[in-house]
N, C-alpha and C positions, 0 to 999 in steps of 0.2 A: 563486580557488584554494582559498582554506581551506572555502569550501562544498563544493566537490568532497571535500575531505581527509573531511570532518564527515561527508556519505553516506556516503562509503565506511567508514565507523567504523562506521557505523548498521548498513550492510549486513551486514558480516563479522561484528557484534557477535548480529544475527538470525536470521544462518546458524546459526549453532554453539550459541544459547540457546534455550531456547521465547518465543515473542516473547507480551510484553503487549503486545498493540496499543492497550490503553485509555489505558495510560500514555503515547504516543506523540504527535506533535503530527501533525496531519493532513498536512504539508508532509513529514512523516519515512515517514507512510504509501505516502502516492502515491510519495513512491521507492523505494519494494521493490516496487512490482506490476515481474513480472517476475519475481524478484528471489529471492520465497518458495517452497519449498516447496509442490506440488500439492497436499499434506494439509491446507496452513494458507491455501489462498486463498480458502476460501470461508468461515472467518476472520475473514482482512483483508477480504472484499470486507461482512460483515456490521458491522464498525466502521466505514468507509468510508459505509455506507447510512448509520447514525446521524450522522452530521456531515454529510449532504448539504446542509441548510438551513444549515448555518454556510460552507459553500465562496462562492469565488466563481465568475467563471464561468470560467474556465482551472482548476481544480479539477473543477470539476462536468466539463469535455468529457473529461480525466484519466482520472475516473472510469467516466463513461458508457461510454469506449472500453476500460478493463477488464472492467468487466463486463460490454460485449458478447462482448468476447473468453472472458471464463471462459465464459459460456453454447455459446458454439461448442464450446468444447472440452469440456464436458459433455455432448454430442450424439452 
């Protein structure tokens, strides 16, 4: 329950700020895909790319299925 509270703090806190993604822990990342703004997903998806070798693999599928998705909807 408090993890759900803590997203949702993260999120509302991303909406309304210009987010540093550098600052962010890559578990705070992968919960805003979705989440962000169209202007900032290619962004989050370029902070995202630098932490690929530190993910694991339920991160890494997270991601890959982001940014398959952002690539479609750049098409």
């Amino acid at each position: 329950m408090l993890k759900k509270i803590l997203i949702s703090l993260i999120l509302c806190s991303c909406l309304f700020a210009e987010a540093k993604y550098s600052d962010m822990s890559t578990e705070e990342l992968l919960a805003l895909i979705g989440y962000v703004k169209s202007d900032n997903e290619t962004q989050l998806a370029l902070e995202l790319a630098k932490r690929v070798n530190q993910m694991d693999d339920n991160e890494k599928q997270v991601y890959n299925q982001f940014k398959e998705d952002l690539e479609h909807a750049q098409k």
